[in-house]
C-alpha positions in Angstrom: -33.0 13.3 6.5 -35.4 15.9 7.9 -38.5 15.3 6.5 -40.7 18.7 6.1 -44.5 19.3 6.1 -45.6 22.8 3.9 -48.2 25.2 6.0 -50.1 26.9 3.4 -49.3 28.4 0.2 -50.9 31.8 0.9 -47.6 33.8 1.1 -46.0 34.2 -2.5 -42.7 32.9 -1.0 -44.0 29.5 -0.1 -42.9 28.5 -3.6 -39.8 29.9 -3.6 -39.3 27.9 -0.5 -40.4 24.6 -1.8 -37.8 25.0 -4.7 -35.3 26.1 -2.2 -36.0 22.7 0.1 -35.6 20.5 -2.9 -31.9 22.1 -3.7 -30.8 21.4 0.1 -29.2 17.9 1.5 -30.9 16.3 4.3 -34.3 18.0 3.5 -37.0 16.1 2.1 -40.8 17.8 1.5 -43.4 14.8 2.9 -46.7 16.9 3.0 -48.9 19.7 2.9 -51.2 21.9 4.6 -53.6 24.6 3.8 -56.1 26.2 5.3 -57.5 26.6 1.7 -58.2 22.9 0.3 -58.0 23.4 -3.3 -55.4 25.0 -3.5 -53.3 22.9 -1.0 -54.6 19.5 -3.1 -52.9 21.0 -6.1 -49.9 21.8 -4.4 -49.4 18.8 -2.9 -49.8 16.8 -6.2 -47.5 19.5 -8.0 -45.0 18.6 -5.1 -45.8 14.9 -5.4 -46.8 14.1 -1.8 -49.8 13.6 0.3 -52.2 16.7 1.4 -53.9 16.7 4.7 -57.1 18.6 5.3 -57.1 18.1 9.0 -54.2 20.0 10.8 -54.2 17.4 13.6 -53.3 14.4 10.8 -51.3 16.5 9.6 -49.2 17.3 12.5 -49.7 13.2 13.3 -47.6 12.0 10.3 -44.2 11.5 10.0 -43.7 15.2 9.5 -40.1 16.3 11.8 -40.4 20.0 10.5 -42.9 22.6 9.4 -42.5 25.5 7.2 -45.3 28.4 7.6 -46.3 30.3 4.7 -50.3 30.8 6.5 -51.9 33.7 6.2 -49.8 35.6 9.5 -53.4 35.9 11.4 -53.0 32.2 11.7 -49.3 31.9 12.9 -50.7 31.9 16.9 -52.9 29.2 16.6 -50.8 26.8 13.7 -47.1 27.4 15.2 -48.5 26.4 19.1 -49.8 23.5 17.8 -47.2 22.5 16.1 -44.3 23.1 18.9 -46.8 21.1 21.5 -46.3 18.6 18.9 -42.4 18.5 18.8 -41.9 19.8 15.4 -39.1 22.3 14.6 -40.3 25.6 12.9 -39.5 27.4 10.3 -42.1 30.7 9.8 -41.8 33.2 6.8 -42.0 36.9 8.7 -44.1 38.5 10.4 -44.2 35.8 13.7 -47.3 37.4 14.9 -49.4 41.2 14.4 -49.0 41.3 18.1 -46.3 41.6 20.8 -48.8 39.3 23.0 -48.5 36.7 20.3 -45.7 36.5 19.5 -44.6 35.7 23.5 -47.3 33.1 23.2 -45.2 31.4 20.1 -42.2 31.8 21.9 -43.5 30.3 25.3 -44.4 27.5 23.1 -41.2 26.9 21.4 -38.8 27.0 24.5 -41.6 24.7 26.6 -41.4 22.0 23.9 -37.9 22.4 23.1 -38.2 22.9 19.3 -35.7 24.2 16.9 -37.3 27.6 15.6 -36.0 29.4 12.5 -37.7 32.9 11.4 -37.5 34.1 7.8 -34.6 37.2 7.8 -32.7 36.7 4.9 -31.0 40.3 4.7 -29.1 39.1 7.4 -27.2 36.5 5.7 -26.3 39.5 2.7 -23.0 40.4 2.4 -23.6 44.2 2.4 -25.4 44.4 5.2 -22.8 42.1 7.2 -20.2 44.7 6.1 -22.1 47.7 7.1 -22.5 45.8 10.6 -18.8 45.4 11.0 -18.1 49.1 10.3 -20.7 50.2 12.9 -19.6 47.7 15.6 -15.9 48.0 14.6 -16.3 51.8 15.5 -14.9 53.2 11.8 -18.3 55.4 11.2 -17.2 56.8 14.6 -20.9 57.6 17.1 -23.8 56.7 15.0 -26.1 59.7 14.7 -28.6 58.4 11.6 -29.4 55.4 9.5 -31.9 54.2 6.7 -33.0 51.5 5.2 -36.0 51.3 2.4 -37.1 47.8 0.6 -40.1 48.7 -2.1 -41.1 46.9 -4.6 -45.3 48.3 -7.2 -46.9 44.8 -5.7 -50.1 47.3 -6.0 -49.2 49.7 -8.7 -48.0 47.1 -11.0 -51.1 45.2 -9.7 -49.6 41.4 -9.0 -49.8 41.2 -5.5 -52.8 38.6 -5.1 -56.1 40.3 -4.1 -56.2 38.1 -0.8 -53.2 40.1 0.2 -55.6 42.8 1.2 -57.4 40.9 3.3 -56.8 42.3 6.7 -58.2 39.2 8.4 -55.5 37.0 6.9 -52.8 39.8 6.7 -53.1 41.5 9.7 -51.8 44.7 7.7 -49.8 45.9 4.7 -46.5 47.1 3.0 -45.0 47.1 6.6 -46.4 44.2 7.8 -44.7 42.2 4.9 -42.0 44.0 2.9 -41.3 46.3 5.5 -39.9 44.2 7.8 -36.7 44.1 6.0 -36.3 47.7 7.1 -36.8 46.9 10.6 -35.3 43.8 11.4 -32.1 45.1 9.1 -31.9 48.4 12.0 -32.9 46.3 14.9 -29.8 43.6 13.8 -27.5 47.1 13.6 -28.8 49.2 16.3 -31.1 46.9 18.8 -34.0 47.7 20.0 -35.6 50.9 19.7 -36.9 53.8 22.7 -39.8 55.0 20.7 -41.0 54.7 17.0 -43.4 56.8 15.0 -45.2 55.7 11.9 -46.7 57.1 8.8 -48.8 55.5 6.4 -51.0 56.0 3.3 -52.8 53.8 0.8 -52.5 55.8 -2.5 -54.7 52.9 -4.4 -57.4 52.5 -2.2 -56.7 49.2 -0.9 -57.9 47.9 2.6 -54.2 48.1 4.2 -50.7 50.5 3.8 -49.1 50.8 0.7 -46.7 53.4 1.8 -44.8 53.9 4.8 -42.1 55.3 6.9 -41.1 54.9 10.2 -38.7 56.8 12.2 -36.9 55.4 15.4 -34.6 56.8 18.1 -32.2 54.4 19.2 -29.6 54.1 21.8 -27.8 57.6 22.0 -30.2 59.3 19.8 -29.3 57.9 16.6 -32.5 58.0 14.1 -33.5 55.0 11.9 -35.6 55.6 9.2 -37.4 52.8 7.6 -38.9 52.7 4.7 -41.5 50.6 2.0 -43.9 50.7 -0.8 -46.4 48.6 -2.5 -45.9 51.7 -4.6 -42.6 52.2 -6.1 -41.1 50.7 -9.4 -37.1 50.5 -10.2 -35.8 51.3 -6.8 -33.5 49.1 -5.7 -32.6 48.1 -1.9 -31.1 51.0 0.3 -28.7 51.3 3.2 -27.5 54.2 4.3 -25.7 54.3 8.0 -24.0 57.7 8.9 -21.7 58.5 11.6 -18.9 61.4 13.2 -15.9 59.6 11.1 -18.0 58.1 8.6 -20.7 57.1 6.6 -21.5 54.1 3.9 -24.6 53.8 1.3 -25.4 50.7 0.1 -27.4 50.4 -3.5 -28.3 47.0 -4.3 -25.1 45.0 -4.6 -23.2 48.5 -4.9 -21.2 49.8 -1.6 -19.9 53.7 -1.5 -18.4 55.1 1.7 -16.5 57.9 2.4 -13.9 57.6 5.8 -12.7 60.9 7.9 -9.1 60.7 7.9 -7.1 62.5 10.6 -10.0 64.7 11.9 -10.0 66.2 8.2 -13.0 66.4 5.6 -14.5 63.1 4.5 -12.9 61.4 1.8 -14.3 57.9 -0.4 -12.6 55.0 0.3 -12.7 51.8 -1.7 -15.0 49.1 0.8 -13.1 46.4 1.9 -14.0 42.8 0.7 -17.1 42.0 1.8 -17.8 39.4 3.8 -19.5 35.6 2.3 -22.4 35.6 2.1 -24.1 33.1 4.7 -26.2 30.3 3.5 -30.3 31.0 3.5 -32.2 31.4 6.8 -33.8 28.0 5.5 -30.7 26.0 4.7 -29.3 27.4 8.4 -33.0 25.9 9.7 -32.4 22.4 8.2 -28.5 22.4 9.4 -30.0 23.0 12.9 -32.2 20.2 12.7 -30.1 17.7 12.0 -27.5 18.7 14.6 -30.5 19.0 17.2 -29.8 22.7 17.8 -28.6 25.7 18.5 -31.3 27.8 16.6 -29.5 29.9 13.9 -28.3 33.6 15.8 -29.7 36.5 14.5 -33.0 34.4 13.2 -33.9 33.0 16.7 -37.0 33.7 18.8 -36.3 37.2 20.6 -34.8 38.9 16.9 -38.6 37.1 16.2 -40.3 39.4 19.1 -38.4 42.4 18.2 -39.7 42.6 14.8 -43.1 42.1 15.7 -43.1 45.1 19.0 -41.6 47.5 16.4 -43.6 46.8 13.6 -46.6 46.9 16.1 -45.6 50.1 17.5 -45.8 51.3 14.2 -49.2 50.3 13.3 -50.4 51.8 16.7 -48.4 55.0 16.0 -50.5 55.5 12.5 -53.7 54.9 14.6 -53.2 56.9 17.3 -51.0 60.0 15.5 -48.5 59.6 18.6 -45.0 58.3 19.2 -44.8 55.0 21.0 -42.6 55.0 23.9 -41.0 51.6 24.3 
Protein backbone atom coordinates (compact mmCIF):
# COMPACT_ATOMS: atom_id res chain seq x y z
CA UNK A 1 0.00 0.00 0.00
CA UNK A 2 1.52 3.36 -1.06
CA UNK A 3 0.43 5.66 1.34
CA UNK A 4 0.06 9.45 -0.32
CA UNK A 5 0.37 12.89 1.29
CA UNK A 6 -1.81 15.85 -0.86
CA UNK A 7 0.39 19.22 -1.59
CA UNK A 8 -2.12 21.90 -1.77
CA UNK A 9 -5.45 22.25 -3.14
CA UNK A 10 -4.82 25.38 -5.14
CA UNK A 11 -4.96 23.72 -8.69
CA UNK A 12 -8.79 22.79 -9.55
CA UNK A 13 -7.48 19.26 -10.33
CA UNK A 14 -6.37 18.44 -6.94
CA UNK A 15 -9.89 17.16 -6.32
CA UNK A 16 -10.22 15.31 -9.17
CA UNK A 17 -7.12 13.59 -8.07
CA UNK A 18 -8.11 12.77 -4.63
CA UNK A 19 -11.31 11.05 -6.12
CA UNK A 20 -9.13 9.40 -8.56
CA UNK A 21 -6.53 8.00 -5.66
CA UNK A 22 -9.48 6.60 -3.68
CA UNK A 23 -10.66 4.46 -7.04
CA UNK A 24 -7.04 2.94 -7.43
CA UNK A 25 -5.62 -0.37 -5.44
CA UNK A 26 -2.58 0.03 -3.45
CA UNK A 27 -3.09 3.78 -2.93
CA UNK A 28 -4.17 5.12 0.22
CA UNK A 29 -4.44 9.18 0.93
CA UNK A 30 -2.64 9.61 4.71
CA UNK A 31 -2.34 13.59 4.74
CA UNK A 32 -2.41 16.95 3.62
CA UNK A 33 -0.53 19.97 2.84
CA UNK A 34 -1.30 23.52 2.03
CA UNK A 35 0.38 26.40 1.94
CA UNK A 36 -3.11 27.97 2.67
CA UNK A 37 -4.20 26.62 6.30
CA UNK A 38 -7.84 26.88 6.13
CA UNK A 39 -8.36 25.61 3.35
CA UNK A 40 -5.95 22.55 3.75
CA UNK A 41 -7.73 21.89 7.43
CA UNK A 42 -11.03 21.51 5.58
CA UNK A 43 -9.66 19.30 3.10
CA UNK A 44 -8.04 17.20 5.23
CA UNK A 45 -11.21 16.61 7.43
CA UNK A 46 -13.31 16.30 4.07
CA UNK A 47 -10.65 13.49 3.20
CA UNK A 48 -10.68 12.12 6.75
CA UNK A 49 -6.95 12.33 7.60
CA UNK A 50 -4.51 14.46 9.40
CA UNK A 51 -3.37 18.12 8.04
CA UNK A 52 0.11 19.37 8.73
CA UNK A 53 0.88 23.03 8.79
CA UNK A 54 4.60 22.55 8.79
CA UNK A 55 6.04 21.08 5.52
CA UNK A 56 8.89 19.58 7.38
CA UNK A 57 6.19 17.27 9.73
CA UNK A 58 4.74 16.82 6.91
CA UNK A 59 7.38 15.37 4.87
CA UNK A 60 8.43 13.42 8.47
CA UNK A 61 5.24 11.22 8.59
CA UNK A 62 4.69 8.11 7.23
CA UNK A 63 3.89 9.85 3.90
CA UNK A 64 5.78 7.26 0.77
CA UNK A 65 4.35 9.64 -1.96
CA UNK A 66 3.41 13.23 -2.70
CA UNK A 67 0.98 14.52 -5.10
CA UNK A 68 1.48 18.45 -6.00
CA UNK A 69 -1.38 20.51 -6.79
CA UNK A 70 0.77 24.03 -5.26
CA UNK A 71 0.48 26.97 -6.74
CA UNK A 72 3.42 26.12 -9.76
CA UNK A 73 5.71 29.13 -8.29
CA UNK A 74 6.14 26.82 -5.41
CA UNK A 75 6.95 23.48 -7.23
CA UNK A 76 11.06 24.37 -6.90
CA UNK A 77 11.18 24.77 -3.45
CA UNK A 78 8.23 21.88 -2.30
CA UNK A 79 9.30 19.01 -5.01
CA UNK A 80 13.37 19.39 -3.77
CA UNK A 81 12.35 18.95 -0.49
CA UNK A 82 10.42 16.36 -0.95
CA UNK A 83 12.89 14.09 -3.22
CA UNK A 84 15.88 14.96 -0.51
CA UNK A 85 13.36 13.31 1.55
CA UNK A 86 12.83 10.01 -0.49
CA UNK A 87 9.41 10.48 -1.49
CA UNK A 88 8.16 9.60 -5.00
CA UNK A 89 6.45 12.51 -6.89
CA UNK A 90 3.66 12.97 -8.56
CA UNK A 91 3.25 17.02 -9.90
CA UNK A 92 0.16 18.22 -11.89
CA UNK A 93 1.81 20.31 -15.04
CA UNK A 94 3.65 22.91 -15.34
CA UNK A 95 7.05 21.32 -13.36
CA UNK A 96 8.54 24.75 -13.17
CA UNK A 97 7.98 28.59 -15.18
CA UNK A 98 11.65 28.09 -15.83
CA UNK A 99 14.05 25.87 -17.79
CA UNK A 100 16.61 26.56 -14.71
CA UNK A 101 14.05 25.02 -12.47
CA UNK A 102 12.94 22.63 -13.68
CA UNK A 103 16.84 21.11 -14.01
CA UNK A 104 16.96 21.89 -10.40
CA UNK A 105 13.72 19.40 -9.80
CA UNK A 106 15.21 17.01 -11.95
CA UNK A 107 18.80 17.03 -10.28
CA UNK A 108 16.90 16.39 -7.29
CA UNK A 109 14.93 13.48 -8.39
CA UNK A 110 17.79 11.41 -9.99
CA UNK A 111 20.21 12.38 -6.77
CA UNK A 112 17.71 10.85 -4.35
CA UNK A 113 16.52 8.16 -6.59
CA UNK A 114 12.75 8.89 -6.42
CA UNK A 115 10.04 7.61 -8.66
CA UNK A 116 8.67 10.95 -10.55
CA UNK A 117 5.45 11.06 -12.41
CA UNK A 118 4.35 14.44 -14.27
CA UNK A 119 0.64 15.10 -15.01
CA UNK A 120 0.26 14.45 -19.21
CA UNK A 121 -2.83 12.70 -19.52
CA UNK A 122 -3.33 13.25 -23.49
CA UNK A 123 -0.84 10.87 -23.78
CA UNK A 124 -2.59 7.93 -22.50
CA UNK A 125 -5.80 9.06 -25.15
CA UNK A 126 -6.40 6.80 -27.63
CA UNK A 127 -6.60 9.37 -30.46
CA UNK A 128 -3.67 10.79 -29.98
CA UNK A 129 -1.79 7.28 -29.70
CA UNK A 130 -3.23 6.61 -33.18
CA UNK A 131 -2.26 9.77 -34.67
CA UNK A 132 1.40 8.89 -33.22
CA UNK A 133 1.47 5.62 -34.95
CA UNK A 134 0.49 7.09 -38.33
CA UNK A 135 3.29 9.74 -38.11
CA UNK A 136 5.98 7.28 -36.88
CA UNK A 137 4.56 4.43 -39.07
CA UNK A 138 5.29 6.76 -42.06
CA UNK A 139 1.49 6.63 -43.68
CA UNK A 140 1.04 10.63 -43.63
CA UNK A 141 4.30 10.37 -45.66
CA UNK A 142 7.07 13.69 -44.54
CA UNK A 143 5.29 15.73 -42.06
CA UNK A 144 5.07 19.32 -43.30
CA UNK A 145 2.32 20.81 -40.52
CA UNK A 146 0.43 20.03 -37.35
CA UNK A 147 -1.99 21.55 -34.75
CA UNK A 148 -3.31 21.07 -31.72
CA UNK A 149 -5.79 23.61 -29.69
CA UNK A 150 -7.28 22.72 -25.94
CA UNK A 151 -9.65 25.83 -24.87
CA UNK A 152 -12.00 25.81 -22.53
CA UNK A 153 -14.23 30.17 -21.18
CA UNK A 154 -12.40 29.57 -17.56
CA UNK A 155 -12.48 33.62 -17.85
CA UNK A 156 -15.45 34.27 -20.06
CA UNK A 157 -17.64 31.96 -18.33
CA UNK A 158 -16.03 33.46 -15.20
CA UNK A 159 -15.25 30.14 -12.92
CA UNK A 160 -11.71 29.98 -12.99
CA UNK A 161 -10.93 30.99 -9.22
CA UNK A 162 -9.66 34.67 -8.94
CA UNK A 163 -6.28 33.37 -7.37
CA UNK A 164 -5.70 31.92 -10.73
CA UNK A 165 -4.61 35.32 -11.84
CA UNK A 166 -2.23 35.61 -9.46
CA UNK A 167 0.97 35.77 -11.31
CA UNK A 168 3.01 35.10 -8.12
CA UNK A 169 1.35 31.78 -7.56
CA UNK A 170 0.72 31.03 -11.36
CA UNK A 171 3.64 32.07 -12.89
CA UNK A 172 1.38 32.88 -16.05
CA UNK A 173 -1.88 32.02 -17.88
CA UNK A 174 -3.87 30.05 -20.54
CA UNK A 175 -0.51 28.60 -21.67
CA UNK A 176 1.02 28.07 -18.68
CA UNK A 177 -1.94 25.67 -17.62
CA UNK A 178 -4.28 24.52 -20.37
CA UNK A 179 -1.85 25.15 -22.96
CA UNK A 180 0.35 22.65 -22.15
CA UNK A 181 -1.76 20.07 -23.63
CA UNK A 182 -0.84 21.58 -26.95
CA UNK A 183 2.73 21.41 -26.42
CA UNK A 184 3.48 18.43 -24.66
CA UNK A 185 0.85 16.58 -27.34
CA UNK A 186 3.51 18.13 -30.45
CA UNK A 187 6.64 17.64 -28.43
CA UNK A 188 5.34 13.60 -27.77
CA UNK A 189 4.79 13.60 -31.92
CA UNK A 190 7.51 15.70 -33.24
CA UNK A 191 10.31 16.23 -30.23
CA UNK A 192 11.78 19.06 -29.46
CA UNK A 193 11.46 22.14 -31.27
CA UNK A 194 14.38 24.71 -33.26
CA UNK A 195 12.64 27.86 -32.47
CA UNK A 196 9.03 28.87 -31.25
CA UNK A 197 7.18 32.10 -31.46
CA UNK A 198 4.42 33.21 -29.21
CA UNK A 199 1.37 35.36 -29.28
CA UNK A 200 -0.69 36.33 -26.58
CA UNK A 201 -3.68 38.64 -25.50
CA UNK A 202 -5.81 39.07 -22.45
CA UNK A 203 -9.28 40.13 -23.99
CA UNK A 204 -10.75 40.47 -20.21
CA UNK A 205 -8.26 42.37 -18.63
CA UNK A 206 -6.87 39.87 -16.40
CA UNK A 207 -3.28 39.99 -14.91
CA UNK A 208 -2.05 36.90 -17.27
CA UNK A 209 -2.86 35.40 -21.17
CA UNK A 210 -6.13 34.35 -21.99
CA UNK A 211 -5.39 33.72 -25.54
CA UNK A 212 -2.59 32.25 -27.28
CA UNK A 213 -0.86 30.65 -30.15
CA UNK A 214 2.33 29.46 -30.68
CA UNK A 215 3.97 28.37 -33.71
CA UNK A 216 7.03 25.92 -33.83
CA UNK A 217 9.48 24.66 -36.56
CA UNK A 218 10.42 21.26 -35.94
CA UNK A 219 12.73 18.83 -37.37
CA UNK A 220 12.64 19.16 -41.27
CA UNK A 221 10.61 22.21 -41.16
CA UNK A 222 7.35 20.93 -40.22
CA UNK A 223 5.18 23.82 -38.30
CA UNK A 224 3.28 23.09 -35.06
CA UNK A 225 0.72 25.25 -34.11
CA UNK A 226 -0.50 25.34 -30.67
CA UNK A 227 -3.21 26.64 -29.51
CA UNK A 228 -5.60 27.87 -26.05
CA UNK A 229 -8.11 30.00 -24.56
CA UNK A 230 -9.43 31.05 -21.27
CA UNK A 231 -11.79 32.45 -24.00
CA UNK A 232 -13.61 30.03 -25.99
CA UNK A 233 -16.96 28.16 -25.25
CA UNK A 234 -18.10 24.80 -27.21
CA UNK A 235 -14.93 23.90 -28.86
CA UNK A 236 -13.89 20.68 -28.44
CA UNK A 237 -10.17 19.26 -28.49
CA UNK A 238 -8.32 19.49 -31.90
CA UNK A 239 -5.70 17.49 -33.71
CA UNK A 240 -4.81 17.96 -36.92
CA UNK A 241 -1.33 16.41 -38.28
CA UNK A 242 -0.76 16.77 -42.23
CA UNK A 243 1.66 15.17 -44.31
CA UNK A 244 2.86 14.40 -48.46
CA UNK A 245 0.57 10.97 -48.32
CA UNK A 246 -1.65 12.04 -45.75
CA UNK A 247 -3.34 13.87 -43.25
CA UNK A 248 -5.79 13.00 -40.07
CA UNK A 249 -8.03 15.52 -37.89
CA UNK A 250 -9.07 14.60 -34.76
CA UNK A 251 -12.37 16.26 -33.09
CA UNK A 252 -12.90 15.19 -29.63
CA UNK A 253 -13.42 11.44 -29.73
CA UNK A 254 -14.07 11.73 -33.62
CA UNK A 255 -11.07 10.62 -36.13
CA UNK A 256 -11.32 11.71 -40.06
CA UNK A 257 -8.33 11.05 -42.39
CA UNK A 258 -8.00 11.02 -45.78
CA UNK A 259 -4.87 8.45 -47.34
CA UNK A 260 -3.04 9.16 -50.88
CA UNK A 261 -3.41 6.10 -52.71
CA UNK A 262 -1.01 5.24 -55.50
CA UNK A 263 0.53 8.87 -55.94
CA UNK A 264 -3.32 9.80 -56.84
CA UNK A 265 -5.58 12.54 -55.08
CA UNK A 266 -6.32 12.07 -51.42
CA UNK A 267 -9.13 9.94 -50.65
CA UNK A 268 -10.95 9.30 -46.72
CA UNK A 269 -10.32 6.25 -45.24
CA UNK A 270 -12.13 4.64 -42.36
CA UNK A 271 -9.31 4.98 -39.16
CA UNK A 272 -8.19 1.81 -38.01
CA UNK A 273 -9.14 0.70 -34.37
CA UNK A 274 -7.69 2.78 -32.17
CA UNK A 275 -5.53 1.83 -29.74
CA UNK A 276 -6.67 1.23 -25.57
CA UNK A 277 -6.54 3.61 -23.99
CA UNK A 278 -3.73 3.56 -21.22
CA UNK A 279 -4.53 3.84 -17.62
CA UNK A 280 -4.20 7.63 -16.00
CA UNK A 281 -0.75 9.23 -15.61
CA UNK A 282 -1.71 8.78 -11.72
CA UNK A 283 -2.63 5.18 -11.69
CA UNK A 284 0.76 4.52 -14.02
CA UNK A 285 2.48 6.72 -10.84
CA UNK A 286 1.21 4.36 -8.09
CA UNK A 287 1.95 1.11 -10.34
CA UNK A 288 5.57 2.43 -10.37
CA UNK A 289 5.68 2.76 -6.83
CA UNK A 290 4.93 -0.35 -5.84
CA UNK A 291 7.26 -2.11 -8.30
CA UNK A 292 10.06 0.46 -7.22
CA UNK A 293 10.41 1.91 -10.67
CA UNK A 294 10.88 2.46 -13.90
CA UNK A 295 9.17 5.98 -13.99
CA UNK A 296 6.12 5.81 -16.54
CA UNK A 297 7.76 6.71 -20.45
CA UNK A 298 6.46 9.60 -21.94
CA UNK A 299 5.58 11.22 -18.26
CA UNK A 300 9.22 11.05 -16.94
CA UNK A 301 11.58 13.90 -15.99
CA UNK A 302 13.15 15.13 -19.49
CA UNK A 303 9.17 15.03 -21.36
CA UNK A 304 8.96 17.24 -17.79
CA UNK A 305 11.85 19.78 -19.00
CA UNK A 306 10.69 19.83 -22.52
CA UNK A 307 7.44 21.28 -21.59
CA UNK A 308 8.62 23.74 -19.42
CA UNK A 309 11.75 25.25 -22.29
CA UNK A 310 8.87 25.42 -24.81
CA UNK A 311 6.36 26.88 -22.86
CA UNK A 312 9.16 29.33 -21.56
CA UNK A 313 10.24 30.13 -24.97
CA UNK A 314 6.91 31.17 -25.52
CA UNK A 315 6.42 33.50 -22.69
CA UNK A 316 9.88 35.14 -23.66
CA UNK A 317 8.78 35.29 -27.32
CA UNK A 318 5.45 37.50 -26.28
CA UNK A 319 7.93 39.66 -24.22
CA UNK A 320 10.46 40.28 -26.44
CA UNK A 321 8.28 40.24 -30.03
CA UNK A 322 11.10 37.75 -31.38
CA UNK A 323 11.51 34.08 -32.27
CA UNK A 324 13.38 31.98 -29.74
CA UNK A 325 16.10 29.99 -31.26
CA UNK A 326 16.50 26.72 -29.32
Amino acid sequence: MISVGMISKWHVHAGGYADQLREIPGANIAAVWDENPARGEEWAKELGVPFFADYEAFLASDIKAIVCDSPTMMHTALLTKAAAAGKYIFTEKLLATSTEDALKIAEAVRENGVSFTISLPCKSDPTVQYVKQLVQGGKLGKVTGARFRRSHSGVSGNWLPSYWFNLEESGGGALMDLGAHPVYVLAELFGMPKRLAALMTNLYGTSSDENTIALAEFEGGMLGTMETAFVTDCVPDILEVYGTKGAVYVRGDEVIQALRADGGNLVPVPAEALPEAKPSPLAQFIAACEAGGPNPAGFDLEDAVIMTRMIEAAYQSEASGKTITF
